[in-house]
C-alpha positions as CSV (number, residue, x, y, z in Angstrom):
1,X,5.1,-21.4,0.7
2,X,6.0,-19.1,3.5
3,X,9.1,-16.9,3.2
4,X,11.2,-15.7,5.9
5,X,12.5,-12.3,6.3
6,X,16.4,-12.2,7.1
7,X,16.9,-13.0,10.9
8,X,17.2,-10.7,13.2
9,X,18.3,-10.5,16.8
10,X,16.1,-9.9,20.2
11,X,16.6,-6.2,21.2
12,X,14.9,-5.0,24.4
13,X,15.1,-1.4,23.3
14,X,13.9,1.1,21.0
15,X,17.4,2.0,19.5
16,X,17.1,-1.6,17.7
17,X,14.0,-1.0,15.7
18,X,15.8,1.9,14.1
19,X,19.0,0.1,13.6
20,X,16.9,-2.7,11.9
21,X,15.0,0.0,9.8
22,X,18.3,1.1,8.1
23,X,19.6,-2.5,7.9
24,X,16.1,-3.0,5.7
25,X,16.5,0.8,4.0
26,X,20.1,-0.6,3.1
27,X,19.3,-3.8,1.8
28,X,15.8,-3.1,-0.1
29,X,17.6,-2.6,-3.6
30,X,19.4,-5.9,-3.3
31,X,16.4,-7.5,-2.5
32,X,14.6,-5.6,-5.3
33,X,16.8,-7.7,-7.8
34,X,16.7,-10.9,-6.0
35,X,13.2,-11.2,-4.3
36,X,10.5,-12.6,-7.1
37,X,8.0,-12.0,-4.1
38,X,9.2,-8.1,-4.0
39,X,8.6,-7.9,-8.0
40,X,4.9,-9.8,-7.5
41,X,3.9,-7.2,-4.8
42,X,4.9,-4.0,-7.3
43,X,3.0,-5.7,-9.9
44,X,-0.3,-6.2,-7.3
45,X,0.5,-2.3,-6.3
46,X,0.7,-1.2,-10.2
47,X,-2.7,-3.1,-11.3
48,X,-4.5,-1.7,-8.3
49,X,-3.4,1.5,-8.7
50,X,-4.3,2.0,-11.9
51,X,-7.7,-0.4,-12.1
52,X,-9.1,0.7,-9.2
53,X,-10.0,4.6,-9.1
54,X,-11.1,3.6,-12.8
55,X,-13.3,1.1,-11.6
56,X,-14.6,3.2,-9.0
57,X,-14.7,6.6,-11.0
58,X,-17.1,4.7,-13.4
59,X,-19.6,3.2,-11.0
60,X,-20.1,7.1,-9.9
61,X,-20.5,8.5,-13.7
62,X,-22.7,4.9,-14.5
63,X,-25.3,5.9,-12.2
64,X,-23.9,4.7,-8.6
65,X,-24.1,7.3,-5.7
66,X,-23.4,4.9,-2.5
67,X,-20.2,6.6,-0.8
68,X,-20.4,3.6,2.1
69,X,-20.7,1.2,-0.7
70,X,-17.5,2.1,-2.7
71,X,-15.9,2.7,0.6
72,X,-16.7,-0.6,1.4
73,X,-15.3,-1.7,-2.3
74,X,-11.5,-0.6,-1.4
75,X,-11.2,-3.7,1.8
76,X,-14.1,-6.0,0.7
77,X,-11.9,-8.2,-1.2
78,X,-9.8,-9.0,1.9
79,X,-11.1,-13.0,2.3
80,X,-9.1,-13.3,-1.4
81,X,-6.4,-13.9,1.3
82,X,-7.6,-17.1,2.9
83,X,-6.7,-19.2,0.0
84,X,-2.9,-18.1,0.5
85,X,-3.1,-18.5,3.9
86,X,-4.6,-22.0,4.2
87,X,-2.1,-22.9,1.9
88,X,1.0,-21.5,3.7
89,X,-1.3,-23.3,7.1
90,X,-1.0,-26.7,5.4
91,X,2.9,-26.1,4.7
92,X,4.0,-25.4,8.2
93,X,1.8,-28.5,9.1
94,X,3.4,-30.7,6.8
95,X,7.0,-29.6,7.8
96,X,6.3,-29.2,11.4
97,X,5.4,-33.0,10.7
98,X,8.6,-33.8,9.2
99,X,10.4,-32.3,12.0
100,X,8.9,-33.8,14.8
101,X,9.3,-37.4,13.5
102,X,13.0,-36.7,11.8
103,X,13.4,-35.5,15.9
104,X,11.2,-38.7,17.1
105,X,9.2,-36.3,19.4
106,X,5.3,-36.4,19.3
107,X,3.7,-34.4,16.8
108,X,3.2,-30.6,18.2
109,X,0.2,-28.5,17.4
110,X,1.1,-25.9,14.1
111,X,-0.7,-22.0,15.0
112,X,-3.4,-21.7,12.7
113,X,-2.1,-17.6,13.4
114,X,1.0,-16.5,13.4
115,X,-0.1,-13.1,15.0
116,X,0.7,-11.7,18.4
117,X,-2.0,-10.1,20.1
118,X,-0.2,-7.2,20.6
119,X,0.3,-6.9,16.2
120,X,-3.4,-8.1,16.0
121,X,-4.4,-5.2,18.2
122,X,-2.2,-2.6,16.3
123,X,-3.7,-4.0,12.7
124,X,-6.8,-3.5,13.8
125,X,-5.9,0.1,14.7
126,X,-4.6,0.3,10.9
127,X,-7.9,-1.0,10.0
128,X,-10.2,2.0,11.3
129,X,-8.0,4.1,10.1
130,X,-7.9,2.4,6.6
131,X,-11.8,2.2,7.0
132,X,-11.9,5.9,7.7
133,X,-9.3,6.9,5.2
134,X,-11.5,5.1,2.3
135,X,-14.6,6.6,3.5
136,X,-13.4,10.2,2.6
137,X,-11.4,9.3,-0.8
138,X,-14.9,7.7,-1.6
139,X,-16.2,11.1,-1.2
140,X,-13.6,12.9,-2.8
141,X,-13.8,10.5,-6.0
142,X,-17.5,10.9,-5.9
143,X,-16.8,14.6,-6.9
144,X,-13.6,14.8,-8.7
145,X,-12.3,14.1,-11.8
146,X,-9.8,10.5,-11.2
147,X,-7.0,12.6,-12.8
148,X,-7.4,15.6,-9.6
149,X,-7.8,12.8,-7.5
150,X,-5.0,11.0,-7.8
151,X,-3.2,14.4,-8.0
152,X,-4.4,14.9,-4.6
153,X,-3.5,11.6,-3.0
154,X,0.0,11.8,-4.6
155,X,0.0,14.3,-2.0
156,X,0.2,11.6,0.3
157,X,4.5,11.3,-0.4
158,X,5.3,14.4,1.6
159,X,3.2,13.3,4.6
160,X,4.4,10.0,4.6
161,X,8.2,11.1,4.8
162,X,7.4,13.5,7.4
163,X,5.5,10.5,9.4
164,X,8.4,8.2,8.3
165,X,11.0,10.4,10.2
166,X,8.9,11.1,13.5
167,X,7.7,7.1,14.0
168,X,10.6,5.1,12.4
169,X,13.4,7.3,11.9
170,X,13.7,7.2,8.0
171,X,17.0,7.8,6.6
172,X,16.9,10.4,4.0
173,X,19.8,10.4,1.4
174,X,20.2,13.3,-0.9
175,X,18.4,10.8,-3.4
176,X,15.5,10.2,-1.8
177,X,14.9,14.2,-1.2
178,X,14.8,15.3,-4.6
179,X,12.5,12.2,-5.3
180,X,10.5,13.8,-2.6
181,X,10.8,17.4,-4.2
182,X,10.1,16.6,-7.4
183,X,7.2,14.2,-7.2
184,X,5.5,16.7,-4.7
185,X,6.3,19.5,-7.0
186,X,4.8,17.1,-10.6
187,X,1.6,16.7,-8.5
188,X,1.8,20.9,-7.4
189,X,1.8,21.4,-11.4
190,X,-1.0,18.9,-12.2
191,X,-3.2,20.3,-9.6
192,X,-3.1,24.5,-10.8
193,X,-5.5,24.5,-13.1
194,X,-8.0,21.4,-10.9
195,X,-10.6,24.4,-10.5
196,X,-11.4,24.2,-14.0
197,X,-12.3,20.4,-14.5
198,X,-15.5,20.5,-12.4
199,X,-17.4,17.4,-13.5
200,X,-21.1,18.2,-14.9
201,X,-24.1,18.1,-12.1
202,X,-21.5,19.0,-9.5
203,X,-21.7,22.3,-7.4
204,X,-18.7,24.0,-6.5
205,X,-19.3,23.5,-2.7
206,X,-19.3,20.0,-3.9
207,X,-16.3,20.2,-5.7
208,X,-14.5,21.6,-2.4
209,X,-15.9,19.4,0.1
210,X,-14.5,16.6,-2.3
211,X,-11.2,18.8,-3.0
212,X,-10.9,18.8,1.5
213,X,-11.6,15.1,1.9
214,X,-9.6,13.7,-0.8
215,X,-6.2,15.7,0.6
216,X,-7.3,14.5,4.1
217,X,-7.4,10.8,3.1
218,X,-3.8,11.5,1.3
219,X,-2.7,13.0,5.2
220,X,-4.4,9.8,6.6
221,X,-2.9,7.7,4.4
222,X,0.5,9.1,4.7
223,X,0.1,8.2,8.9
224,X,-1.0,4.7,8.1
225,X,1.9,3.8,5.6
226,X,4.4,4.4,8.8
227,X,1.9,3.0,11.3
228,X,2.4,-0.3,9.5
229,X,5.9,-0.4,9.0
230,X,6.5,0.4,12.7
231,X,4.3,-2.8,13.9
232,X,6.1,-5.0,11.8
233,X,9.8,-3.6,13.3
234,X,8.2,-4.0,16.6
235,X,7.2,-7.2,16.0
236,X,10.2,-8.4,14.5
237,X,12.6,-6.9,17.7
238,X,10.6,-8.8,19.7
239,X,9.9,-12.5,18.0
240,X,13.6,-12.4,15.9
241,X,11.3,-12.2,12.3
242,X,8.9,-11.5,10.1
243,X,7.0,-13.9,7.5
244,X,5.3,-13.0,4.2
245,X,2.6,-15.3,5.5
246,X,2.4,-12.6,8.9
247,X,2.4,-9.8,6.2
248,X,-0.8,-11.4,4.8
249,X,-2.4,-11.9,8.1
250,X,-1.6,-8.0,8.9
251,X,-3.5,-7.4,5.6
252,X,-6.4,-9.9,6.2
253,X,-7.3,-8.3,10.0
254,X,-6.4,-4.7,8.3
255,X,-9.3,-5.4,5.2
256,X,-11.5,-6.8,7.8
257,X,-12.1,-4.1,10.6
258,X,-11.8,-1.4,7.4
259,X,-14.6,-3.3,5.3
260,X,-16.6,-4.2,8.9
261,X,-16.6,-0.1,9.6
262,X,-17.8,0.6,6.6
263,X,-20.9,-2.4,6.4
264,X,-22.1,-1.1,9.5
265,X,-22.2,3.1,7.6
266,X,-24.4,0.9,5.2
267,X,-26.6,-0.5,7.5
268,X,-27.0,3.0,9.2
269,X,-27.4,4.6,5.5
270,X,-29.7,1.8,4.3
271,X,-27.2,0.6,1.3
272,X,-27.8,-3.2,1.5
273,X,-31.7,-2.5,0.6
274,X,-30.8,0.1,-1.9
275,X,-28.4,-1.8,-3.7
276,X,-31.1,-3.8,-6.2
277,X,-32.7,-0.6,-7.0
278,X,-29.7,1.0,-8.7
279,X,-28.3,-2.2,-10.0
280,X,-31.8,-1.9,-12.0
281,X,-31.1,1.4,-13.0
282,X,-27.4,1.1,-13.8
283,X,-25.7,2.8,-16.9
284,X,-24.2,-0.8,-17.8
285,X,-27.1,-2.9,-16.7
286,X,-27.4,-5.2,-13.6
287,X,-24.7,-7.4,-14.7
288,X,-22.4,-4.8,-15.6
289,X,-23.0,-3.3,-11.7
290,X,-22.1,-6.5,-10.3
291,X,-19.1,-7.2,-12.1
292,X,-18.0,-3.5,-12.0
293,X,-18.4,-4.0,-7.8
294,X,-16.5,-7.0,-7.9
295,X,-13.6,-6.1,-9.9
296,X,-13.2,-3.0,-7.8
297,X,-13.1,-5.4,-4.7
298,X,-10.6,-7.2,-6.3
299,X,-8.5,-4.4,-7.7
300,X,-7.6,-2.2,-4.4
301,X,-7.2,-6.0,-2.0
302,X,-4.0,-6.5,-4.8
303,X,-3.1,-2.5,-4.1
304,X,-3.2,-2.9,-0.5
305,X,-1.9,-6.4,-0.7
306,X,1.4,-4.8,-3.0
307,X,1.8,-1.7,-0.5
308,X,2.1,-3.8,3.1
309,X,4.2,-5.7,1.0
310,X,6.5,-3.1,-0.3
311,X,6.4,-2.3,3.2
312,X,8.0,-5.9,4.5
313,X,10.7,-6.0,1.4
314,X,11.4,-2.0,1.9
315,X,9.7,0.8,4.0
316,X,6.9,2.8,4.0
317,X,8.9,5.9,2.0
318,X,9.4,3.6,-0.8
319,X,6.0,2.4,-1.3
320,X,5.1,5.9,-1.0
321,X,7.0,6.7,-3.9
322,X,5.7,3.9,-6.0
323,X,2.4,5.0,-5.3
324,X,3.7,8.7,-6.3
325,X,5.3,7.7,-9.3
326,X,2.0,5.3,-10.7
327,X,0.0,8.6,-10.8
328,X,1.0,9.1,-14.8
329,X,-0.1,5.7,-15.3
330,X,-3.5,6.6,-14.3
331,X,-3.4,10.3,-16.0
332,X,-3.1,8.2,-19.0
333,X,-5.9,5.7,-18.4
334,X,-8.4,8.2,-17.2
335,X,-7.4,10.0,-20.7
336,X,-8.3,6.6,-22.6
337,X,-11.3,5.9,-21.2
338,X,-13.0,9.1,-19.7
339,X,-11.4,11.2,-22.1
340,X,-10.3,13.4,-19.8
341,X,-8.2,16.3,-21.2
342,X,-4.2,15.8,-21.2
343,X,-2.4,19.3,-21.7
344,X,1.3,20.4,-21.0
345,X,1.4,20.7,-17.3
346,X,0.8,17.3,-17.0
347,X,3.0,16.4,-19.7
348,X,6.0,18.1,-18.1
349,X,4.5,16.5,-14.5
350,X,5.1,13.7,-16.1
351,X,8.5,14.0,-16.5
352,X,8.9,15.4,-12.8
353,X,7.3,12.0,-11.7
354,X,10.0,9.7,-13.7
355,X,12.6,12.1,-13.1
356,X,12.1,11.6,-9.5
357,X,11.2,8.0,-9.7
358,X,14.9,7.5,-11.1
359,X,16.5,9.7,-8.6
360,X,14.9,7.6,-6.1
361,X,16.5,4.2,-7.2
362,X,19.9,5.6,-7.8
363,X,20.1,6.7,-4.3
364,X,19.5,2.9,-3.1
365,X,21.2,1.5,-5.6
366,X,23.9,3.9,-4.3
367,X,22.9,2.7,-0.9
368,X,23.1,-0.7,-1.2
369,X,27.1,-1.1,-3.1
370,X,28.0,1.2,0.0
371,X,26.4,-1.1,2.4
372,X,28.0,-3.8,0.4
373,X,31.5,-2.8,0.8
374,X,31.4,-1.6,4.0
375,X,30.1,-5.1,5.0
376,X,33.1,-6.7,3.0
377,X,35.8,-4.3,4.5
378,X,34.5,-5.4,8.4
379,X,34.9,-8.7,7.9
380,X,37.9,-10.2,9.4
381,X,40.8,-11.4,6.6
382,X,40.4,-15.1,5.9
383,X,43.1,-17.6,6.8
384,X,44.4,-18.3,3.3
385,X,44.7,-15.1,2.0
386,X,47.1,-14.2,5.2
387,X,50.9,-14.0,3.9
388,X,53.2,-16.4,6.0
């Protein structure tokens, strides 16, 4: 079923897409509470978070060494959105049905797309960049331990704020700047002592040239998150709204041009024909390789799926800060599984992380009565409450 975003008016100019921002900023914490699609899309962002540098960690330690390939792993999974789409197709075709003979007018033809080609053009932008971004964290991962890894992407938070105030005017509340402080100084902690957790087999220029690209696909990362939320406030100034069902479009373009960039470095690197030879010589067999490649495909779509839709129901600061704040979650996983080691610093990072995680919703919940009244006080007194 395809869900409407709250209405909003045509405005020629620029000064409207930031006055829609902060009606969105204002109103993401109500919607939090309200929205069931808002709490599906922070569950998508939390499994794929925490599954996916796991999966793709262990295909590197198993025996895999295809950085195209496991770039290719973080969008292949993007035709997992065609079932949801036909679906929300066949809806608009039935209703669009009812209309027209509840109206008695001939039945009109329903878009298969609801995409303008001037969105098409700017997901497709986000798509290289996405393609580009996921080449270098599959280069960083290849080297790094998950737990320095996602350290260094939780780097990502500061750039996206500062590329959320340049490109859509973010509001910052005193709130949401001690979030920002105090997740960016948790990940500043958990990252003094990365020198010493060199894997095994890899050389220290390794190790640096993995340290570089990882914080450059967290300063990618940071631009895209903005990049996104600015199409869909262009978009909706200039059609009146934005869809769920457009969000998923946005995502299905974005996972294509990012997974066709990266089949195309295979090709050039000879991956396809390489891919049976170290299935056969796999850590967890063929079968395992398979399934490991597939669950990885399938783990990142519902990430990037939950963060354009964080996006739609809030901005790009908050999913930032989701994404900040599920960095203990995978601390702990990478603990469980690849016994990595778990010491203080990252036990008081820990606490920075929540700390600021909390700090963050109290602003908007802060936010959001204010908006509240201030909506109640402007409206005009009702007849019956008048005195005669």
């Amino acid at each position: 079923m395809e869900v409407e975003a709250a209405t909003t008016q045509r405005q020629p100019c620029k000064n409207a897409i930031t006055t829609k921002q902060q009606q969105q900023q204002q109103l993401s914490t109500g919607r939090l509470f309200r929205s069931p699609l808002l709490v599906v899309n922070f569950v998508l962002m939390v499994v794929g978070s925490a599954c996916g540098p796991l999966l793709l960690r262990a295909y590197f330690l198993r025996g895999g060494n295809r950085k195209w390939l496991s770039s290719l792993l973080q969008t292949a999974g993007w035709p997992l959105l065609l079932a949801p789409l036909c679906f929300s197709y066949s809806s608009r075709r039935r209703r669009r049905e009812v209309e027209d003979d509840g109206a008695g007018a001939g039945a009109a033809a329903t878009p298969l797309f609801l995409m303008t080609p001037r969105l098409l053009v700017a997901s497709a932008v986000v798509g290289l960049m996405t393609g580009v971004d996921d080449l270098l964290y599959a280069y960083g991962l290849a080297y790094l331990p998950v737990s320095t890894s996602s350290i260094l992407i939780s780097t990502q938070l500061a750039f996206t704020a500062a590329f959320a105030l340049l490109l859509v005017r973010q509001r910052f509340t005193a709130f949401s700047v001690n979030a920002v402080v105090l997740l960016s100084v948790g990940a500043a902690m958990l990252g003094m002592n990365a020198g010493g957790d060199r894997p095994a087999g890899v050389s220290r220029a390794q190790y640096c040239a993995g340290f570089a690209m990882t914080l450059a696909a967290a300063a990618l990362y940071g631009l895209v998150l903005p990049v996104m939320e600015l199409s869909q406030a262009h978009h909706a100034a200039a059609r009146g709204a934005v869809t769920y069902t457009l969000v998923m479009e946005m995502q299905l373009v974005i996972g294509f041009v990012a997974t066709a960039f990266s089949a195309v470095g295979m090709l050039v690197n000879n991956d396809f024909h390489a891919i049976p030879g170290e299935a056969h010589e796999f850590g967890l067999g063929q079968a395992g390789y398979y399934l490991l490649l597939a669950g990885s495909a399938a783990m990142y779509q519902c990430f990037f799926l939950g963060t354009i839709g964080a996006i739609f129901y809030g901005s790009a600061l908050l999913a930032g800060v989701i994404m900040t704040v599920l960095i203990p979650v995978t601390e702990v996983l990478a603990v469980m599984f690849f016994h990595e080691p778990f010491n203080g610093t990252k036990g008081v990072a820990l606490a920075l992380s929540l700390w600021g995680f909390v700090s963050y919703f109290y602003g908007e919940v802060r936010a959001a009565k204010a908006a509240h009244r201030r909506r109640h006080s402007d409206e005009p007194p009702k007849p019956d409450h008048l005195d005669p």
